[in-house]
C-alpha positions in Angstrom: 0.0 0.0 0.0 1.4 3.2 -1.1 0.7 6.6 1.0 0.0 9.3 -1.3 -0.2 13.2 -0.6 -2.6 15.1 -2.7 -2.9 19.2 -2.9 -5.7 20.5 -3.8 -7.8 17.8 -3.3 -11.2 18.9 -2.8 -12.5 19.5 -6.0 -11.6 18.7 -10.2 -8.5 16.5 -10.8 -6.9 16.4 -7.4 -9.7 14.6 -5.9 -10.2 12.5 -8.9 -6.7 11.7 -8.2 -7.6 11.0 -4.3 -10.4 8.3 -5.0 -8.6 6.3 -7.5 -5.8 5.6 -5.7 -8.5 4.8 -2.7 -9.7 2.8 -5.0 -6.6 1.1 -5.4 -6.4 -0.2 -2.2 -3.9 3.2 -1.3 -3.7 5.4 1.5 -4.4 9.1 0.5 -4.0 12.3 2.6 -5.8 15.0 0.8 -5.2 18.2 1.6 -7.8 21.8 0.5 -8.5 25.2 2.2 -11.4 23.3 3.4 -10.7 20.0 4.3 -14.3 19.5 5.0 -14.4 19.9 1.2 -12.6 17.0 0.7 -14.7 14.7 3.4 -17.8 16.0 1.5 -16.4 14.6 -1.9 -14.6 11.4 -0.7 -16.8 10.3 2.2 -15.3 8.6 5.3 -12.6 6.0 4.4 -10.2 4.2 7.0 -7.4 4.8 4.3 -8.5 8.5 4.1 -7.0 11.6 6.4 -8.5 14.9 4.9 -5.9 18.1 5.7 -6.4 21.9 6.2 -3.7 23.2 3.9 -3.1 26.5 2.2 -0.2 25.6 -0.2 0.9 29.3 0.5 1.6 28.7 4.2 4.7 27.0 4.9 4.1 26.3 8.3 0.8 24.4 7.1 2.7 22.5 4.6 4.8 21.8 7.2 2.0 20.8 9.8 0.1 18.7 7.1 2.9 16.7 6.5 3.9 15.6 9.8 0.4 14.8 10.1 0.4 12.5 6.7 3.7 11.0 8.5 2.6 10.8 11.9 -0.8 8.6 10.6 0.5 6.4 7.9 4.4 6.3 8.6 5.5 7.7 5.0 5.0 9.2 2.1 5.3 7.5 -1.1 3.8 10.0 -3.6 3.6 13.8 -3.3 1.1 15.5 -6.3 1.4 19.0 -6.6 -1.9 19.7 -8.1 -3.2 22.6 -6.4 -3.3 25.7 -8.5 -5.9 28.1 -10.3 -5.7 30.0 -13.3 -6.0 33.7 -14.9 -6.7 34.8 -18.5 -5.5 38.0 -20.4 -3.2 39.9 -22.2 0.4 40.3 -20.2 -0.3 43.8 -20.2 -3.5 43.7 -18.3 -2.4 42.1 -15.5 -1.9 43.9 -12.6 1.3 43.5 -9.8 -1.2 42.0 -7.3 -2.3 39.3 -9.8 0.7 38.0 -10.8 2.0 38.1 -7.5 -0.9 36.0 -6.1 -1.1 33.3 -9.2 2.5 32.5 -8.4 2.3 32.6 -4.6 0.2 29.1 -5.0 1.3 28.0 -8.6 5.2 28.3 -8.0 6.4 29.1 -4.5 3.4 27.0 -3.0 4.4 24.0 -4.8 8.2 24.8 -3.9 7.4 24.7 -0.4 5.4 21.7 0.1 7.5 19.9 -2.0 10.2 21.1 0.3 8.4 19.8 3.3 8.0 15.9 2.1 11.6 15.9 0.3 13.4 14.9 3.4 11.0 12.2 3.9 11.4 10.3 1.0 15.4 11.2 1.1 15.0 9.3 4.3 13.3 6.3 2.5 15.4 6.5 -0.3 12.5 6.2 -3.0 9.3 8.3 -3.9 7.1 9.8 -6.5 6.7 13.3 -7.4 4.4 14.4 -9.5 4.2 18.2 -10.3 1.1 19.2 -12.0 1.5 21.6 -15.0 -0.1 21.9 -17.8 0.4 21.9 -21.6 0.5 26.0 -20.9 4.0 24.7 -19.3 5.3 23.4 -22.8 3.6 25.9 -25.3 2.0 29.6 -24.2 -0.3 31.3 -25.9 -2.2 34.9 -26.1 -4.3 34.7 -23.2 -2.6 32.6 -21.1 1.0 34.2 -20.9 0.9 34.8 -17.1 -1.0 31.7 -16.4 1.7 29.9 -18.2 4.4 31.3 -17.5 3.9 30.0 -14.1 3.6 26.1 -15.1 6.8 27.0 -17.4 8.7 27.4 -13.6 6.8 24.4 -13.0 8.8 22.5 -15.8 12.2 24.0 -15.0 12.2 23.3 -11.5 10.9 19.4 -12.3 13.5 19.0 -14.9 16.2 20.1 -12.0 14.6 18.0 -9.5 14.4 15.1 -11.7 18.3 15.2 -12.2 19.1 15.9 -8.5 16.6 12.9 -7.3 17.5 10.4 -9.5 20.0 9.3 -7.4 18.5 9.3 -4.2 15.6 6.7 -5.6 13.2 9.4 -6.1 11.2 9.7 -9.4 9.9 13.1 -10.5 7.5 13.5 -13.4 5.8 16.7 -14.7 2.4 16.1 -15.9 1.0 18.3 -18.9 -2.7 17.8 -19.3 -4.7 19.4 -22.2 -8.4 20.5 -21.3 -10.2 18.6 -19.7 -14.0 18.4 -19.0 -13.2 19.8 -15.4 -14.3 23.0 -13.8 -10.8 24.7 -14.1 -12.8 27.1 -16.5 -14.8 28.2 -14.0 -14.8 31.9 -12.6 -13.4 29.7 -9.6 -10.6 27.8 -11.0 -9.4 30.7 -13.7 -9.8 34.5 -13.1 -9.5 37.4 -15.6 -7.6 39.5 -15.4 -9.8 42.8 -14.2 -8.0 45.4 -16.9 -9.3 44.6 -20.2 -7.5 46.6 -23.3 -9.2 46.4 -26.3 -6.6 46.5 -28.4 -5.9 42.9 -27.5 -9.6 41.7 -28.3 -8.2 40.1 -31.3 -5.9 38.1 -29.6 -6.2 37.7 -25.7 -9.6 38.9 -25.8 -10.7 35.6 -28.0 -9.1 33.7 -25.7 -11.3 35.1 -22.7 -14.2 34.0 -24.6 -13.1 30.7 -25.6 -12.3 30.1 -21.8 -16.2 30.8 -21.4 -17.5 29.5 -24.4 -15.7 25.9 -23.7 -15.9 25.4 -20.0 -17.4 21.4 -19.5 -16.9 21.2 -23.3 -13.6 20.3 -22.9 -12.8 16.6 -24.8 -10.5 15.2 -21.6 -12.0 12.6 -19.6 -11.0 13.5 -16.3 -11.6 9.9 -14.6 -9.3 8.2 -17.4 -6.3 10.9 -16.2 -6.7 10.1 -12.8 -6.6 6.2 -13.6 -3.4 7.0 -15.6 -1.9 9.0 -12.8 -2.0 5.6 -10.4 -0.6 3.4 -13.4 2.1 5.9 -13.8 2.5 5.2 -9.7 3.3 1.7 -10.5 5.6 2.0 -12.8 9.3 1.4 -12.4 10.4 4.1 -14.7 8.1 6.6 -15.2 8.7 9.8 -17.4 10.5 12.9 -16.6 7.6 14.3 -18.7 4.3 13.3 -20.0 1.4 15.0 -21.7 -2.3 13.9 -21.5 -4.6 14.4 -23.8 -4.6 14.3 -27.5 -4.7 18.2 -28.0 -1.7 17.9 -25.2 0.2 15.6 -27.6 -0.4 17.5 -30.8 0.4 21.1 -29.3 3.9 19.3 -28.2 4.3 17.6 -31.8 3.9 20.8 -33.6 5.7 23.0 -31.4 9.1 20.7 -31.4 8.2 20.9 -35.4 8.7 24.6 -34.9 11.5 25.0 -32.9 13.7 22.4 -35.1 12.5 24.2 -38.3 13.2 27.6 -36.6 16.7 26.4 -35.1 17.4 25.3 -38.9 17.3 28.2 -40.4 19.1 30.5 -38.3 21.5 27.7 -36.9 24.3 29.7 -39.1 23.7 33.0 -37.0 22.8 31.1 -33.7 26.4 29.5 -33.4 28.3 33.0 -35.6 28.6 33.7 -32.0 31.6 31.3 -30.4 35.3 32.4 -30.9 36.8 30.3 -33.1 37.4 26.9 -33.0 41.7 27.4 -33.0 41.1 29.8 -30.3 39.6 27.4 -27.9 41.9 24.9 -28.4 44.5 27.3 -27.5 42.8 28.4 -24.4 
């Protein structure tokens, strides 16, 4: 039985997440704002211990994951799922709104992640699973602070893969596509409250695609959190993996880009070394 430790697990993937691995026979700590939240979606279950936990408090991180420790002796998997999202042009948002987005998104993650770290150091093995998005691989008009947030996501996976390898601990950043959640929701993703119309052609579509779309989305949010537990099980899991078919062709055409771009001005790119006799002489 593996002990997992869920963020944001009251509501849309994270407690999705939360009852399949129950279902699996695991032991889940979920942790919300409202942990009643989570009680109310999940129901009593011996395997179950629901935590108050405001990713943005570091001495609640902290707390929550003694607790996890203290009832089932470990943890084996950490997903950093908690997270909401805002919409608009760069320009539009304000200090305040950046500032909060990556309070939870970023540093939130960072710091529970830095509270269950020395646990699985101490086991010598683990999961991590750090929950981006496919806004972490590929931005777009719209979504630049939103993604710019789940691009720290990637960066600080990619490290932590390299530095945890050796210690037994696998990390894996996950990049879903939509899916038919309610992350569309005014409470999941927020607008930015500036709106420029110069960008309704642009950012502005995207605003109403977010509305137009939300529970249209074509992800099956069940099958994702079945994958998540078979990704659990398995001995070598990705450093990266994308779910989703519009996940997997946003990837495919974007590294179609960049090698087509990198192509062209490869001559210019590397112009800028000194030369070769002088490195050789160095």
């Amino acid at each position: 039985m593996r002990t997992w430790f869920i963020t944001g697990a009251s509501r849309g993937l994270g407690v999705l997440i939360a009852k399949a691995a129950l279902d699996a026979g695991d032991a889940v700590v979920a942790t919300a704002r409202n942990p009643d939240a989570v009680t109310e979606a999940l129901g009593s279950h011996d395997n179950l211990l629901a935590v108050k936990l405001d990713v943005t408090d570091q001495d609640q991180a902290n707390d929550a994951v003694a607790a996890a420790v203290k009832r089932f002796g470990r943890i084996d998997v950490l997903v950093n799922n908690a997270g909401f999202g805002v919409v608009g042009a760069v320009e539009e948002a304000s200090a305040e709104e950046i500032a909060r987005v990556y309070a939870t998104n970023v540093f939130g993650l960072l710091g529970v992640t830095r509270a269950v770290l020395p646990h699985m150091r101490r086991e010598r093995s683990g999961r991590v699973f750090n929950i981006s998005s496919i806004g972490g691989y590929q931005s777009r008009a719209g979504f630049g602070i939103y993604c710019s947030t789940k691009f720290a996501v990637e960066a600080i996976s990619e490290a932590m893969y390299e530095e945890l390898a050796p210690l037994g601990i696998h990390v894996t950043v996950v990049e879903p596509g939509a899916f038919r959640t309610d992350f569309l929701d005014g409470s999941s993703l927020m607008p930015h409250a500036q709106r420029i119309a110069d960008y309704d052609q642009t950012s502005g579509r995207t605003r109403d695609w977010s509305t137009d779309n939300n529970h249209a989305q074509q992800g099956d949010p069940e099958k994702l959190a079945a994958a998540m537990v078979r990704l659990a099980g398995e001995s070598e899991p990705p450093m990266r993996i994308q779910f989703g078919s519009d996940s997997v062709s946003r990837v495919e055409a974007k590294n179609a880009f960049v090698v087509g771009e990198l192509a062209k001005w490869r001559d210019l790119a590397v112009s800028t070394d000194y030369p070769a006799d002088e490195l050789a002489d160095a």
